[in-house]
Every structure is written in structure tokens, then in C-alpha cells.
N, C-alpha and C positions, 0 to 999 in steps of 0.2 A: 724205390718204392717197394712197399712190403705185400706182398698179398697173404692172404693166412685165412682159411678155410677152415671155417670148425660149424660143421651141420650142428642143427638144434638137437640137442638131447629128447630123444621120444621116449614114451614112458617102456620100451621097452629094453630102451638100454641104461646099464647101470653107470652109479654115479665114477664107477673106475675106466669103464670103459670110456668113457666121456673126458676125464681128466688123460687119461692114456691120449688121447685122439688130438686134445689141445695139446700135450708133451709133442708128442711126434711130427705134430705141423712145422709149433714151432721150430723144434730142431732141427726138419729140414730145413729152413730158408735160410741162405745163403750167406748173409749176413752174421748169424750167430756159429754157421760153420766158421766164416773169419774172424770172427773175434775170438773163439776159443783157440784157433791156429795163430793169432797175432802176441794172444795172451804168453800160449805156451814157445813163443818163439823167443818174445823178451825175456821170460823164464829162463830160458838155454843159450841169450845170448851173453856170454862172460866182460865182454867191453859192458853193457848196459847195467849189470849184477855191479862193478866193480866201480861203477859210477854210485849207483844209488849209496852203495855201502860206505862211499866218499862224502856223497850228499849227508849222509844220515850221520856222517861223525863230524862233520863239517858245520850240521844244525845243531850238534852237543859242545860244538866249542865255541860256536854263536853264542849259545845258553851261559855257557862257563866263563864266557869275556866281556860279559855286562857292566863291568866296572870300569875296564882299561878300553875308552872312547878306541882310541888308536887300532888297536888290535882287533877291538868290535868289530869295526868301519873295514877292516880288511876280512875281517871272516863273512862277516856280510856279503861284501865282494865276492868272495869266493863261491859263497851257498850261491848265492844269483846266479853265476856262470855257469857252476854246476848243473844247477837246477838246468836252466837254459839248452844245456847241451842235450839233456838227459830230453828236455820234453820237445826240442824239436830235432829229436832223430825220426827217421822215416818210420819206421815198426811203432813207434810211441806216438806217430801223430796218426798214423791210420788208425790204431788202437781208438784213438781217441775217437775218431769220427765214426767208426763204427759203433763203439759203446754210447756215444750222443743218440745215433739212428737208433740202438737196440731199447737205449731206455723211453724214447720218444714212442717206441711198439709198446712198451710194458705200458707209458701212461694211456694210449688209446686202449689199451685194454682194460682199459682199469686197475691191473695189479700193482699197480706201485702209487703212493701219495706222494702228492708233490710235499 
């Protein structure tokens, strides 16, 4: 659960001071420390980099073999397993539940439209 404190703006604080104060909250909670730490880890891990860059050439030959069923049917296969490995590694699934939590804060805040 998120707590996130931001006193009312009085009129004698300014409208920076006020935006400052929402920055700061958020960026301490907890939560958005790990997600920028989850982020930056899949970032630097080279097994995960080396998958995507598999997935990503693997969805251009998906695209490029639209014709030959046979060959489709196995790159398909392949982009799935891919994919697969890629999105339930542990760093990519916390990821994930993290940015779930952090976008469900932005929608009680209103900043973000569904």
C-alpha cells in the first residue's frame, strides 16, 4: 500500500514549491525506488538484452514468412517461447508488478487517463 503525503498548497506557497513537494513524496516511496532499480537491472542484464534482440528479430521474420504457412508456424513458435522466457524471468515479472502498483498510484492521482 502506498501512502503519499502532499499538504494543501496555501496561498503562500508557490505553485513550484508545491510541484517540488509532490516530486519528492513520490520519489521516496518505496515502490518507485524499485522500479527504477528493476528497470535499470534488466537494462544491464546481458542474457535479458540478448533475448529481446532475438524476440525482436524473430517478430521481423514472423512478418517476413507470411507466405510459407510451414516456416510461419515455426517462427511463431519461436516468438512465443521467446517471448515467454523473456516475460517470466524474475527481474521482468517483479518489474511488472511493480509498474501495475505504480500505475494504479498515478490513476488515484489522477495523472494518468485510463
Amino acid at each position: 500500500a502506498f501512502i503519499f503525503h502532499v499538504r494543501r498548497v496555501n496561498a503562500m506557497k508557490s505553485f513550484e514549491d508545491a510541484l517540488k513537494e509532490v516530486k519528492d513524496s513520490l520519489y521516496s516511496q518505496k515502490e518507485v525506488e524499485t522500479y527504477f532499480a528493476l528497470k535499470a537491472a534488466i537494462q544491464n542484464n546481458e542474457a535479458l538484452q540478448e533475448l529481446e534482440k532475438e524476440i525482436n528479430f524473430t517478430k521481423r521474420q514472423l512478418t517476413l514468412s507470411i507466405n510459407d504457412e510451414e516456416k510461419h508456424r515455426a517462427m511463431k513458435e519461436r516468438y512465443l517461447s521467446l517471448k515467454s522466457q523473456y516475460e517470466n524471468h524474475p527481474l521482468v515479472q517483479n518489474f511488472y508488478i511493480v509498474k501495475e502498483e505504480l500505475y494504479d498510484l498515478l490513476m488515484q492521482m489522477n495523472i494518468l487517463e485510463k
